[in-house]
N, CA and C atoms of all chains as a GROMACS GRO file, in nm:
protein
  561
    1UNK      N    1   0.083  -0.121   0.000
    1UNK     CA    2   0.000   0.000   0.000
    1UNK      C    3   0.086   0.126   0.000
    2UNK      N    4   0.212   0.119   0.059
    2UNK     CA    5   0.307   0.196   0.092
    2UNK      C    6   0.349   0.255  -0.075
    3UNK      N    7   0.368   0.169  -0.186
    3UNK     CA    8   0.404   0.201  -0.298
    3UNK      C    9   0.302   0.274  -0.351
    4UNK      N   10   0.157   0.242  -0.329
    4UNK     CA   11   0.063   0.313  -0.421
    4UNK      C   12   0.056   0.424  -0.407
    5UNK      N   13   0.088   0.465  -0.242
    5UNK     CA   14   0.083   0.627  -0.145
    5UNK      C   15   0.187   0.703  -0.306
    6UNK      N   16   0.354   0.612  -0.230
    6UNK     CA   17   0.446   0.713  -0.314
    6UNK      C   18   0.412   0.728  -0.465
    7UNK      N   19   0.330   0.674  -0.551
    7UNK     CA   20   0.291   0.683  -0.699
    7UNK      C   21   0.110   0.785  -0.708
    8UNK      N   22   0.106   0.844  -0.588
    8UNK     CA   23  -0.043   0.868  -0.582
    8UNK      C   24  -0.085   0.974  -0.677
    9UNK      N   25   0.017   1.062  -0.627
    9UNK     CA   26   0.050   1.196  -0.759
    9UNK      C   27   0.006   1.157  -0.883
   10UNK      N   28   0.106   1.098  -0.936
   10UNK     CA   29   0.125   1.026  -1.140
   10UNK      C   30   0.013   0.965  -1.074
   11UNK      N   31  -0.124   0.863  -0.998
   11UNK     CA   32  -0.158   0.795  -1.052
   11UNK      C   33  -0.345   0.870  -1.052
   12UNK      N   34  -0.328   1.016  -0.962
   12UNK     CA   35  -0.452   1.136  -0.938
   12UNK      C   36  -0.411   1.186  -1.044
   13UNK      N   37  -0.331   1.208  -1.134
   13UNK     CA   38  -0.285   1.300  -1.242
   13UNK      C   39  -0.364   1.201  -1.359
   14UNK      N   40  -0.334   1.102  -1.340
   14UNK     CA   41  -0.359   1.028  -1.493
   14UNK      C   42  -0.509   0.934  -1.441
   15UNK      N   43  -0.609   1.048  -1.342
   15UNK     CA   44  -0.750   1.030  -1.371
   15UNK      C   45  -0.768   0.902  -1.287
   16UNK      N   46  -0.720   0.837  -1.176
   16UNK     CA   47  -0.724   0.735  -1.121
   16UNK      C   48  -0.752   0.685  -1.004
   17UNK      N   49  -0.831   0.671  -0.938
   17UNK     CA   50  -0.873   0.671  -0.777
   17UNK      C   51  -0.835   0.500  -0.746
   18UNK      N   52  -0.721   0.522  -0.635
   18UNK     CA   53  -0.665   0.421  -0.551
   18UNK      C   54  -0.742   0.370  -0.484
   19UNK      N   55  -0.781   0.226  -0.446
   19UNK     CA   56  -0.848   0.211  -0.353
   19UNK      C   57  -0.784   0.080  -0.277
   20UNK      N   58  -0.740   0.060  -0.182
   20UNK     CA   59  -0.706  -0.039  -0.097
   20UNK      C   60  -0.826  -0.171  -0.059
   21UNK      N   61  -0.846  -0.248  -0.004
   21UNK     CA   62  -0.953  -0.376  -0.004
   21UNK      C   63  -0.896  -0.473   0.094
   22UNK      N   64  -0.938  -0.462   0.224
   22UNK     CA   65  -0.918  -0.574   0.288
   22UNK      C   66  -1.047  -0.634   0.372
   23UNK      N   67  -1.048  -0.776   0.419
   23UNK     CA   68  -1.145  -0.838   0.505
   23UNK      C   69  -1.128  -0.797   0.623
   24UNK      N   70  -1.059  -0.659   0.653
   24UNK     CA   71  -1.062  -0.644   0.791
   24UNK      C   72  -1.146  -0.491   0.864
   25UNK      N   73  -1.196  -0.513   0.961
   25UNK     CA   74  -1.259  -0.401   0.962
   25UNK      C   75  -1.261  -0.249   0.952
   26UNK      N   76  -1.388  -0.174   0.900
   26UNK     CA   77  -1.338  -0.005   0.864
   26UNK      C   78  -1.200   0.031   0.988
   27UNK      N   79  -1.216  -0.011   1.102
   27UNK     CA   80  -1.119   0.081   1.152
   27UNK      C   81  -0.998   0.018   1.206
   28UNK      N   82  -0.984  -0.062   1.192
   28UNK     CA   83  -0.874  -0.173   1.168
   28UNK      C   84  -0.796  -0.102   1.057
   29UNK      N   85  -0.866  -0.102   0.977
   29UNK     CA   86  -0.826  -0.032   0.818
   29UNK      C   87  -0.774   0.089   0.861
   30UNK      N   88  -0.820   0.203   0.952
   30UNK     CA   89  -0.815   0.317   0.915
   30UNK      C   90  -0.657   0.331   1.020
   31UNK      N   91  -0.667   0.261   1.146
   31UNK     CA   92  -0.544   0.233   1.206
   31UNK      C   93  -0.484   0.217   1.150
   32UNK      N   94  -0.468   0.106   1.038
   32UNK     CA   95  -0.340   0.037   0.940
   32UNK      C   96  -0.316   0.196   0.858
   33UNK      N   97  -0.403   0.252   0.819
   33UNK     CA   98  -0.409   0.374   0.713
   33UNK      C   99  -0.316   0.482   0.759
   34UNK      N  100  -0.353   0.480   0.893
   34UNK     CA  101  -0.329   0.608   0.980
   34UNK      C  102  -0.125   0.577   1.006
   35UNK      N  103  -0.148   0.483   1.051
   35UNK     CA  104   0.026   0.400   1.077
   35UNK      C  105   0.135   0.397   0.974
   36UNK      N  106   0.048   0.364   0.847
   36UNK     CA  107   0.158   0.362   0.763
   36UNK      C  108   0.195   0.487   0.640
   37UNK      N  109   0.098   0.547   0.672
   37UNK     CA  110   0.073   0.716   0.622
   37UNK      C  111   0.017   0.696   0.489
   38UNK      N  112  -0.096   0.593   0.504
   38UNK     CA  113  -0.160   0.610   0.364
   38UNK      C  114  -0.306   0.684   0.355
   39UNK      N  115  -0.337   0.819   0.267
   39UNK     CA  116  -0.451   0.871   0.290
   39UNK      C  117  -0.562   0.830   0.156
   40UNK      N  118  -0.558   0.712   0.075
   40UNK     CA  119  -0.682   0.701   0.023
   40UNK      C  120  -0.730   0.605   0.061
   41UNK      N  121  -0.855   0.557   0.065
   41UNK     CA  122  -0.915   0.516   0.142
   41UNK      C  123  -0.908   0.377   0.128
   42UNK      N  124  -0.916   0.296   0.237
   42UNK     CA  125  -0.894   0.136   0.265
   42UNK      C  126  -1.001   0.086   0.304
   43UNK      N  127  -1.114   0.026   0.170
   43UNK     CA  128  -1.259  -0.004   0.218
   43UNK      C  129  -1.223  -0.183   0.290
   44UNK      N  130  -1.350  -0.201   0.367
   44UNK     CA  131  -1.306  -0.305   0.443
   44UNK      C  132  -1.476  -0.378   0.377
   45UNK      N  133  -1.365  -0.518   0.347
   45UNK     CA  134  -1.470  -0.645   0.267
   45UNK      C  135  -1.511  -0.684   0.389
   46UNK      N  136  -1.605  -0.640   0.525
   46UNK     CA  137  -1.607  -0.742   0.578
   46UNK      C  138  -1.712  -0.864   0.541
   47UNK      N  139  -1.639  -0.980   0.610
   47UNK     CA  140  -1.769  -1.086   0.561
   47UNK      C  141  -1.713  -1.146   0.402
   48UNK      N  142  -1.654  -1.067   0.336
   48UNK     CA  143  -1.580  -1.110   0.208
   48UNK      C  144  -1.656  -1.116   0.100
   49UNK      N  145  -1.740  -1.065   0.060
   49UNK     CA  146  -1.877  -1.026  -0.035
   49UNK      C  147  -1.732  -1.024  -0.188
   50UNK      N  148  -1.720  -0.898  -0.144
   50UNK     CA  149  -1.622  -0.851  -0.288
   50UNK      C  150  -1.504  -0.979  -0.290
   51UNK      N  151  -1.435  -0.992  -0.205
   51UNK     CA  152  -1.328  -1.083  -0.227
   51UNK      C  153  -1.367  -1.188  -0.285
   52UNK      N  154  -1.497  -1.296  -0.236
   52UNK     CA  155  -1.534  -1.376  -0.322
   52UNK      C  156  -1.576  -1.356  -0.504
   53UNK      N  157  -1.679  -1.249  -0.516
   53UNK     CA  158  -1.696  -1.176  -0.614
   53UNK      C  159  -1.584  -1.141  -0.730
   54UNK      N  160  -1.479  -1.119  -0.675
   54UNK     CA  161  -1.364  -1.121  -0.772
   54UNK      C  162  -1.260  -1.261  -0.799
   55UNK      N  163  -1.310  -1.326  -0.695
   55UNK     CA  164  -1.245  -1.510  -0.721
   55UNK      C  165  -1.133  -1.509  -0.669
   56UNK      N  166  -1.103  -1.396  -0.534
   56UNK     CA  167  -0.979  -1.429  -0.509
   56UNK      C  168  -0.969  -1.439  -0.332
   57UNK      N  169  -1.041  -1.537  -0.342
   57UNK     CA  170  -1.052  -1.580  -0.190
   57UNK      C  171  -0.979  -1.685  -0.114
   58UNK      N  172  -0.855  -1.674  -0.052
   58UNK     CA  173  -0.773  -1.764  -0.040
   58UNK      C  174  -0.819  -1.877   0.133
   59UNK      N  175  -0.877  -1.996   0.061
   59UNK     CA  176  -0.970  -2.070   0.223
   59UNK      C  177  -0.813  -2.062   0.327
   60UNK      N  178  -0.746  -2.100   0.269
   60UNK     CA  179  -0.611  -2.122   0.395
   60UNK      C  180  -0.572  -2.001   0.466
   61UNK      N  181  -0.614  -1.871   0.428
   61UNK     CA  182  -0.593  -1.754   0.501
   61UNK      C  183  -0.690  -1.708   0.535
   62UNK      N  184  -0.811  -1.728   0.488
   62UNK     CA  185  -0.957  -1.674   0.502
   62UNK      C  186  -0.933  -1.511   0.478
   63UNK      N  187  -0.891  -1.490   0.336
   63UNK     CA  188  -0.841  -1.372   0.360
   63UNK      C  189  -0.847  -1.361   0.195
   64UNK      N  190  -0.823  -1.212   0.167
   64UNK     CA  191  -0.833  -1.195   0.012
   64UNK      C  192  -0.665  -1.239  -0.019
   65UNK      N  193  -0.627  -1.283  -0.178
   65UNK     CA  194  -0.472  -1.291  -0.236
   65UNK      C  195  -0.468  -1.154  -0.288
   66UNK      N  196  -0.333  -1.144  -0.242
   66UNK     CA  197  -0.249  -0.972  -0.301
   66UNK      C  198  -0.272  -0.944  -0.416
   67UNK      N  199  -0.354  -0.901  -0.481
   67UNK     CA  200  -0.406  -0.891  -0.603
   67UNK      C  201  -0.475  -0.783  -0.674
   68UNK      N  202  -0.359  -0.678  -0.724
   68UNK     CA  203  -0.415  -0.521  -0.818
   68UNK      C  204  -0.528  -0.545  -0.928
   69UNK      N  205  -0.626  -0.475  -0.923
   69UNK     CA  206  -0.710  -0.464  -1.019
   69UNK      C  207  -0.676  -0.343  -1.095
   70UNK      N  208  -0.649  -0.298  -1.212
   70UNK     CA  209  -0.670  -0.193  -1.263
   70UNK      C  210  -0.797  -0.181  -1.351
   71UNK      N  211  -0.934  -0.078  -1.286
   71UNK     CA  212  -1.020  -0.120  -1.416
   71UNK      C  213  -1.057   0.074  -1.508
   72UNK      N  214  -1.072   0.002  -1.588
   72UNK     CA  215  -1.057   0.137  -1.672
   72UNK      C  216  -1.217   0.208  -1.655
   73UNK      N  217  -1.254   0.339  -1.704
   73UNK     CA  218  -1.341   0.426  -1.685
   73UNK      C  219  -1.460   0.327  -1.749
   74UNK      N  220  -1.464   0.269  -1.823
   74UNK     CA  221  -1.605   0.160  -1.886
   74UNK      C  222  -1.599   0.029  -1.787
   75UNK      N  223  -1.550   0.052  -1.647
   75UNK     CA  224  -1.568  -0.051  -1.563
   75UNK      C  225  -1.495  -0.230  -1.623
   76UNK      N  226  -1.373  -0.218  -1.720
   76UNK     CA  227  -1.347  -0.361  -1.800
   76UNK      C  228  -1.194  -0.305  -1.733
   77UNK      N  229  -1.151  -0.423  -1.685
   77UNK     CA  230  -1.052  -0.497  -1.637
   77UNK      C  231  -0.924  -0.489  -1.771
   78UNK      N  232  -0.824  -0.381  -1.686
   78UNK     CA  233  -0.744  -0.320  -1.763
   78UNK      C  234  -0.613  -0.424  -1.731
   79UNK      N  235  -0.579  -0.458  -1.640
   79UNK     CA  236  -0.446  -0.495  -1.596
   79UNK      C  237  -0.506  -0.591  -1.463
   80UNK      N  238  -0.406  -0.705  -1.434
   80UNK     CA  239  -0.421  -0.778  -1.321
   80UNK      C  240  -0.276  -0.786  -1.264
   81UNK      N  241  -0.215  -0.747  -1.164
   81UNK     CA  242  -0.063  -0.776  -1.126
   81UNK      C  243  -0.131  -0.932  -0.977
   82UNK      N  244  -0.082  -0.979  -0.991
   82UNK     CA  245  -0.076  -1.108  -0.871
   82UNK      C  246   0.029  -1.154  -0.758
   83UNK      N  247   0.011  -1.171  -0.634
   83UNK     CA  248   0.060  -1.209  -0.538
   83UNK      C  249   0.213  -1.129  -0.571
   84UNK      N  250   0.351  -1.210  -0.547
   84UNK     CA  251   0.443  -1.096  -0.519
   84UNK      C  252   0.443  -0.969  -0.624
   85UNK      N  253   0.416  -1.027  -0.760
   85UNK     CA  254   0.432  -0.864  -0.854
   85UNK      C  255   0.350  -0.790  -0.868
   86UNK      N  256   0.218  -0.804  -0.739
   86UNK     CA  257   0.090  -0.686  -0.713
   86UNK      C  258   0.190  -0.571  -0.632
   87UNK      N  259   0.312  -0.532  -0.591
   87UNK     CA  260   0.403  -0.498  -0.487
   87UNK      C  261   0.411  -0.383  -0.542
   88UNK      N  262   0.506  -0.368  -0.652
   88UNK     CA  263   0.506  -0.310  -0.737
   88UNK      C  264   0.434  -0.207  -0.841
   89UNK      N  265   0.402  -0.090  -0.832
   89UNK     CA  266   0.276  -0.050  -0.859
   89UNK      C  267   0.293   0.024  -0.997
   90UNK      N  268   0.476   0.027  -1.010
   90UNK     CA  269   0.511   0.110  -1.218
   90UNK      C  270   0.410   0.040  -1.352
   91UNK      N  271   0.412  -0.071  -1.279
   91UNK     CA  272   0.283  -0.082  -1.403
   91UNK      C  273   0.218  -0.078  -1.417
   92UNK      N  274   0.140  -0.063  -1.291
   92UNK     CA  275  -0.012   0.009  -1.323
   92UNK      C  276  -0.011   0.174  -1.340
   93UNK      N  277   0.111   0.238  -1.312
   93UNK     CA  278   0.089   0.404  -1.341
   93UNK      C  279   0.125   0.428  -1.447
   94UNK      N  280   0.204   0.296  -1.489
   94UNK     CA  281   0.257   0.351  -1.678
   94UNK      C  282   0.115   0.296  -1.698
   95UNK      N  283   0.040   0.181  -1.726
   95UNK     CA  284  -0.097   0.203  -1.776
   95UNK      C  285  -0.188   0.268  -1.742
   96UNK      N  286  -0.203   0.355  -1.669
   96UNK     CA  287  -0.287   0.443  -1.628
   96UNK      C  288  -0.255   0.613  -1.759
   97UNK      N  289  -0.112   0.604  -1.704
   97UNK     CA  290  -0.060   0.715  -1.814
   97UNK      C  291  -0.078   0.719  -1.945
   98UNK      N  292  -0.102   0.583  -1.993
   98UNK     CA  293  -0.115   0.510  -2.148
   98UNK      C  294  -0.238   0.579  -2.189
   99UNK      N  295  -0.347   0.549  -2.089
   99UNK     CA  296  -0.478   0.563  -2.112
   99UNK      C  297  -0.523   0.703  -2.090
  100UNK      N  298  -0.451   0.780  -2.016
  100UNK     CA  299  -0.424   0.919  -2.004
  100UNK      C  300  -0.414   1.004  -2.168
  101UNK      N  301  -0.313   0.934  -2.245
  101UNK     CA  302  -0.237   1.006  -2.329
  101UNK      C  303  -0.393   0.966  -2.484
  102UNK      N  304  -0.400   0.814  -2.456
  102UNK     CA  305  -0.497   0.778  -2.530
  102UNK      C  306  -0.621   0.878  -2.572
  103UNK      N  307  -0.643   0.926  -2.522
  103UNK     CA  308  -0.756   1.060  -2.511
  103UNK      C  309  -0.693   1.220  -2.559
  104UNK      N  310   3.755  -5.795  -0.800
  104UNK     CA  311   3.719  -5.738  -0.707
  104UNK      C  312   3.664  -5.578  -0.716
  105UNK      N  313   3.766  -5.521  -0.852
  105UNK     CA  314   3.724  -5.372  -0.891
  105UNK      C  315   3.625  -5.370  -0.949
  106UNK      N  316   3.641  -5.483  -1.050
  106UNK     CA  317   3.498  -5.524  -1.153
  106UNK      C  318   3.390  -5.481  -1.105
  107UNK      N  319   3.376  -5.575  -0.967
  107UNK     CA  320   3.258  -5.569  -0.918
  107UNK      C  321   3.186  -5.463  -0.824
  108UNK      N  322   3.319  -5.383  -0.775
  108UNK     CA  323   3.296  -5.208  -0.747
  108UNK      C  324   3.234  -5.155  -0.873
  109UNK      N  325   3.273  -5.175  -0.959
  109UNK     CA  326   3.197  -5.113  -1.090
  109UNK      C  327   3.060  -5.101  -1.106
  110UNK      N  328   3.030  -5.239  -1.127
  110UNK     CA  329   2.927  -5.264  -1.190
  110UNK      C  330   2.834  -5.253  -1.104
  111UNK      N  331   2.836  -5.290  -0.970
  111UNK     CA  332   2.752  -5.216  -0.823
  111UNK      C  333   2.705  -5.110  -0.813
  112UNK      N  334   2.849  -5.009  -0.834
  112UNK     CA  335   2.788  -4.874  -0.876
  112UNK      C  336   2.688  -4.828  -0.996
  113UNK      N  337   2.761  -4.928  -1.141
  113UNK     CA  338   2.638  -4.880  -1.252
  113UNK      C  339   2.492  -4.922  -1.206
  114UNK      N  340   2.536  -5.035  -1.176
  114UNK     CA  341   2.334  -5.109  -1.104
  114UNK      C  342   2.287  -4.973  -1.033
  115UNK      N  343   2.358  -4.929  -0.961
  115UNK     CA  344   2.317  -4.852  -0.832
  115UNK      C  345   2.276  -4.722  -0.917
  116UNK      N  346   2.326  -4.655  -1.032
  116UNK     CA  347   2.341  -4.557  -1.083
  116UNK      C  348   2.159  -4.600  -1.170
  117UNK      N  349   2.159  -4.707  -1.244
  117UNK     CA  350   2.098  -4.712  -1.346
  117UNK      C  351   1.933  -4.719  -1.268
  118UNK      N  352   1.924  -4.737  -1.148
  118UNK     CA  353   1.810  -4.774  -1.053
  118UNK      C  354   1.784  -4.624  -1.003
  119UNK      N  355   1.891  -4.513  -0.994
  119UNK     CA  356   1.873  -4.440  -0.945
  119UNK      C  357   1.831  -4.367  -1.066
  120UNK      N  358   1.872  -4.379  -1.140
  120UNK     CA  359   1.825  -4.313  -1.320
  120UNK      C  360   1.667  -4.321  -1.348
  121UNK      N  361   1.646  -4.459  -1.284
  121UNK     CA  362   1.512  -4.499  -1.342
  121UNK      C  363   1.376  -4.433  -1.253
  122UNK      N  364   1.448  -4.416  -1.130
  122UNK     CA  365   1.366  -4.384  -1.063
  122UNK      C  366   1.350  -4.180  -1.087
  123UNK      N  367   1.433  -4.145  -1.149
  123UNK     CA  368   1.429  -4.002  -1.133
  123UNK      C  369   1.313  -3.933  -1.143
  124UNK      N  370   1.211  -3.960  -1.306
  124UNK     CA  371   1.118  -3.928  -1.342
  124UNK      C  372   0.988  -3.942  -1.282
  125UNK      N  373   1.017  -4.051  -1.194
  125UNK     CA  374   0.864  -3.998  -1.079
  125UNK      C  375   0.929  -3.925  -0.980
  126UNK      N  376   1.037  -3.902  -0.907
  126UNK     CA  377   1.048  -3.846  -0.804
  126UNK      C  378   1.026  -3.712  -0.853
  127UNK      N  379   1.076  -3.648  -0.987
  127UNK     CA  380   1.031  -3.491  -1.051
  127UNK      C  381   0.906  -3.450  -1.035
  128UNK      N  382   0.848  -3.588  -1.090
  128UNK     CA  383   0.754  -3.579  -1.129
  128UNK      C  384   0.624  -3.494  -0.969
  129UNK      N  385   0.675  -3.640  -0.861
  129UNK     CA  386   0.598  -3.601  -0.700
  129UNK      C  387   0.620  -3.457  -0.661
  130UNK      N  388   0.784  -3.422  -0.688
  130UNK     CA  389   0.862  -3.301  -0.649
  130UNK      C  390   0.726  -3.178  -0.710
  131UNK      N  391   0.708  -3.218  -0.850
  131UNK     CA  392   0.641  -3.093  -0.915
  131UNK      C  393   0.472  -3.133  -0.838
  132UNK      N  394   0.467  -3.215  -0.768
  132UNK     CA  395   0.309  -3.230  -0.760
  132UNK      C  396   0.271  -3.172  -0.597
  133UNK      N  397   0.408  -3.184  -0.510
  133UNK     CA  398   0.436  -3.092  -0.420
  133UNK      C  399   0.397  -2.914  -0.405
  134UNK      N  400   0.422  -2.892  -0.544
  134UNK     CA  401   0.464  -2.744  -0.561
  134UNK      C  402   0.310  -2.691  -0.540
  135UNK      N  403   0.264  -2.553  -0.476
  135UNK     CA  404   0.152  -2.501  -0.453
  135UNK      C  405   0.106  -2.486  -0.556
  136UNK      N  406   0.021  -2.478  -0.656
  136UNK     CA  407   0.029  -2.427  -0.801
  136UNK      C  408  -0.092  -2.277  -0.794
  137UNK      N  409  -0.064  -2.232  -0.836
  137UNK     CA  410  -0.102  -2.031  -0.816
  137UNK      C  411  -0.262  -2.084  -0.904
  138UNK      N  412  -0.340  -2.046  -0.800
  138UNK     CA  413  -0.460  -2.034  -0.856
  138UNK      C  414  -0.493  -1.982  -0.952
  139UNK      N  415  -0.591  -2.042  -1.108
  139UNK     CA  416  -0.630  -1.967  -1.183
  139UNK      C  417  -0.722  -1.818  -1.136
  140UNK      N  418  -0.688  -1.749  -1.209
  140UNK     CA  419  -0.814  -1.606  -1.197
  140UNK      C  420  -0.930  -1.623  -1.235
  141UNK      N  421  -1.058  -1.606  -1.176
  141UNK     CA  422  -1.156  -1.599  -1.199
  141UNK      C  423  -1.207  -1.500  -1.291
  142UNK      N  424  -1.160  -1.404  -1.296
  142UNK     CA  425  -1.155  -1.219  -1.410
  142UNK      C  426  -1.043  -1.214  -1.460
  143UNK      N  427  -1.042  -1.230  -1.594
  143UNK     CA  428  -0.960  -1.227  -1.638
  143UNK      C  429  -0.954  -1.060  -1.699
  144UNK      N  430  -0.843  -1.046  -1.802
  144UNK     CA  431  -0.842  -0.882  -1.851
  144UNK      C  432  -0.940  -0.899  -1.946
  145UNK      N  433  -1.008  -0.759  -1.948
  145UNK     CA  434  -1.090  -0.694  -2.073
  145UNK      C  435  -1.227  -0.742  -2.019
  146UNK      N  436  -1.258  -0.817  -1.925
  146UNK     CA  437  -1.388  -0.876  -1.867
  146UNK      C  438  -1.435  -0.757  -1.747
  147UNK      N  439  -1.548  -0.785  -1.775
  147UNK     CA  440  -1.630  -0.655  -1.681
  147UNK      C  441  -1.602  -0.662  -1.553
  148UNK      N  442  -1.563  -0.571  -1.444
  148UNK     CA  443  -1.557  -0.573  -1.306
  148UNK      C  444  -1.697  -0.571  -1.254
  149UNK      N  445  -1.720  -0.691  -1.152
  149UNK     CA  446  -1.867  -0.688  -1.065
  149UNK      C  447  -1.834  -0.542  -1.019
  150UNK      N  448  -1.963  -0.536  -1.012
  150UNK     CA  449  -2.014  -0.383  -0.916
  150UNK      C  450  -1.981  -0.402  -0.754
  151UNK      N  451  -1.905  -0.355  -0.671
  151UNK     CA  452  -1.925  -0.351  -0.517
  151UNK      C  453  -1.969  -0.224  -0.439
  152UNK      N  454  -2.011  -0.294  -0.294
  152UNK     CA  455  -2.030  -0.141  -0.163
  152UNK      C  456  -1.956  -0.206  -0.080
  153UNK      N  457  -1.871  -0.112  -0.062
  153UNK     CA  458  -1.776  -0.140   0.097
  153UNK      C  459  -1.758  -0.010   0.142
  154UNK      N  460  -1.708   0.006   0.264
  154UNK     CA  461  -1.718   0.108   0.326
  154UNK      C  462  -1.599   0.128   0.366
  155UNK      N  463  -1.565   0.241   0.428
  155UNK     CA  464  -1.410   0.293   0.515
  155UNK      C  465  -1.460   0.370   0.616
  156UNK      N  466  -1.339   0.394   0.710
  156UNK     CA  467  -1.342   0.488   0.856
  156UNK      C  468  -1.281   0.608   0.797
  157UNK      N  469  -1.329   0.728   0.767
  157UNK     CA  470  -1.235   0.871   0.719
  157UNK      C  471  -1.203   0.964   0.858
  158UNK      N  472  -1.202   0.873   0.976
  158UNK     CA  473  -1.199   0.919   1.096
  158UNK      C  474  -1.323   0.964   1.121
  159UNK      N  475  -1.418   1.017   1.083
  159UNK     CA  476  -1.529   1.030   1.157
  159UNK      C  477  -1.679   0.960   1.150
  160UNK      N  478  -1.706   0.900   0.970
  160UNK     CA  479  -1.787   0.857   0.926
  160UNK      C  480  -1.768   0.762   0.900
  161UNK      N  481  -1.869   0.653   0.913
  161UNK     CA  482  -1.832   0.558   0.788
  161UNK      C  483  -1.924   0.604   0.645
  162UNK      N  484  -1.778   0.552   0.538
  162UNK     CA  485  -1.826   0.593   0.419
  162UNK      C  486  -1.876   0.475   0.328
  163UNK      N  487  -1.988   0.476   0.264
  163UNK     CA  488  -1.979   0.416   0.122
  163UNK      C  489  -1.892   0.429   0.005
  164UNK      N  490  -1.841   0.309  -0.071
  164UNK     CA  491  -1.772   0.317  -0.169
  164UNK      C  492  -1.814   0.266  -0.269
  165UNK      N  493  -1.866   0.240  -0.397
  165UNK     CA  494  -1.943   0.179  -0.527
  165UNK      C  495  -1.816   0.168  -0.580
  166UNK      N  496  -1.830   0.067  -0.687
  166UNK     CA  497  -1.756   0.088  -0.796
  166UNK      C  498  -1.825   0.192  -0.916
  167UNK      N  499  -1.953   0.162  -0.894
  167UNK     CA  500  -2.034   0.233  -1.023
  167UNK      C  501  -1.978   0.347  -1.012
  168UNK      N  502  -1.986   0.392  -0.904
  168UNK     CA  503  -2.016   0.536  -0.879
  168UNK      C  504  -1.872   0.636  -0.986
  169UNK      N  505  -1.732   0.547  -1.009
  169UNK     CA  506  -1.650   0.612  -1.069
  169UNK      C  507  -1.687   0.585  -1.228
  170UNK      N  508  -1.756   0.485  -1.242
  170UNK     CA  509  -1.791   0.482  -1.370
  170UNK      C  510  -1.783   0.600  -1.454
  171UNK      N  511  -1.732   0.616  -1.604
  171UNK     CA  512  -1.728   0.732  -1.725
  171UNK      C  513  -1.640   0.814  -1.625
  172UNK      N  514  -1.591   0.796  -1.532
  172UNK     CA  515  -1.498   0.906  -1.429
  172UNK      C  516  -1.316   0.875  -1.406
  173UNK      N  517  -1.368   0.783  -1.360
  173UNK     CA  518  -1.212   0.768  -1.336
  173UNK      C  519  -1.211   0.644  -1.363
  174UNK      N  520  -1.052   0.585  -1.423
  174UNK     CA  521  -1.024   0.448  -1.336
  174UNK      C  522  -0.972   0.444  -1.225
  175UNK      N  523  -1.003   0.282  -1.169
  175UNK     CA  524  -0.971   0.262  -1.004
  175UNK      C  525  -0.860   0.110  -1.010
  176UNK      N  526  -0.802   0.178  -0.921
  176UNK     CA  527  -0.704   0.054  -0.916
  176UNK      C  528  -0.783   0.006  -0.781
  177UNK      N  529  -0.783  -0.083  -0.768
  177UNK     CA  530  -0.851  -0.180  -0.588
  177UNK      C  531  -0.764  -0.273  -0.612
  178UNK      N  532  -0.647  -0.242  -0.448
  178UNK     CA  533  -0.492  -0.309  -0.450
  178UNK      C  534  -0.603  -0.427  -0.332
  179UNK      N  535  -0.631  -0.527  -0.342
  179UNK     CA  536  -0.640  -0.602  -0.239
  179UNK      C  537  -0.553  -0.648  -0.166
  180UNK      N  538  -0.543  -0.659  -0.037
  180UNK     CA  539  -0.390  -0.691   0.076
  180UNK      C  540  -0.500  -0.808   0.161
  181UNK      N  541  -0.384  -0.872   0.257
  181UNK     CA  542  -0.412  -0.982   0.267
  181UNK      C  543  -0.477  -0.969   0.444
  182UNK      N  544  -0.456  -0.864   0.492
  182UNK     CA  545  -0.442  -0.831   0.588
  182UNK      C  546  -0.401  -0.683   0.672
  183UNK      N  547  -0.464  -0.582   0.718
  183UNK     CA  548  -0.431  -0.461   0.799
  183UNK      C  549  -0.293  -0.469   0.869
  184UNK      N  550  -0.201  -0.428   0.865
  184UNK     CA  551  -0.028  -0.463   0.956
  184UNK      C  552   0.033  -0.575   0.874
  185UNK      N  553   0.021  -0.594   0.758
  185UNK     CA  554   0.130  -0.672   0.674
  185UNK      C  555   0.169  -0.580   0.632
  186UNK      N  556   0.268  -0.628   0.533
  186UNK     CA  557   0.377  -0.564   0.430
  186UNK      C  558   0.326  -0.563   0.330
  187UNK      N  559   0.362  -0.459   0.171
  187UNK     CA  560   0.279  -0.471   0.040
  187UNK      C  561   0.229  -0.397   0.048
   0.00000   0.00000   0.00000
């Protein structure tokens, strides 16, 4: 989450709202938010509605897998980064920028 | 007497040869294998409501709602106090 903070700039510039996603509660979330100095917002799946919904519900953690969605302004699934290379967030701000310039 | 140092060892070698291809084989059946994705790219994102603490409220969040607006990245983490 720490990477998305430092890319937040390039990724509010190129039309893009961050959103964090965990099964843990709003203020669980907002502690974690508050601690690690991240200010967009960290909605909390509780109960796991969305996590199931997107198919990435891991039973051995009871917990969502590390897993970036990028979806573009027509709501279609632009980019998927997975488990360790969701970390990393240059490729979702170079495709964000892509789609920026596209217009 | 060497002879038969030899050929002990090839037996020993040629048993161990034979056996390689299932032990790879168990080795690879060991391995966790990374779940397929359920959404793949270019496929429609379900619609969600989840909420956050902005310190004073709790808020609603849609996906619709950025629709024709923005795109949204939604980083899912595995857990509040991990790393990532």
């Amino acid at each position: 989450m720490k990477a998305f903070q430092q890319n937040l700039q390039k990724l509010e510039a190129a039309d893009t709202q961050v959103l964090g996603v965990s099964m843990d509660s709003p203020f669980a979330n907002k502690a974690f938010a508050d601690q690690i100095g991240v200010t967009f917002p960290l909605l909390s799946d509780w109960g796991g509605e969305t996590t199931h919904k997107y198919g990435i519900y891991m039973d051995k953690f009871q917990a969502a897998r590390r897993v970036n969605f990028l979806i573009g302004k027509d709501g279609k699934i632009l980019e998927e980064q997975l488990d360790s290379a969701a970390i990393d967030p240059s490729k979702i701000v170079d495709a964000c920028q892509r789609q920026t310039l596209k217009r | 007497m060497k002879k038969v140092g030899i050929s002990a060892a090839f037996a020993v070698l040629l048993v161990l040869g034979s056996m390689a291809p299932r032990v790879a084989r168990q080795l690879r059946a060991d391995q966790p294998t990374k779940p397929e994705m359920k959404l793949k790219v270019l496929d429609m994102a379900p619609d969600f409501k989840m909420q956050y603490f902005d310190g004073h409220d709790l808020k609603d969040v849609t996906l619709s709602e950025y629709r024709g607006k923005k795109n949204v990245v939604l980083a899912f983490y595995i857990f509040a106090f991990t790393g990532g």
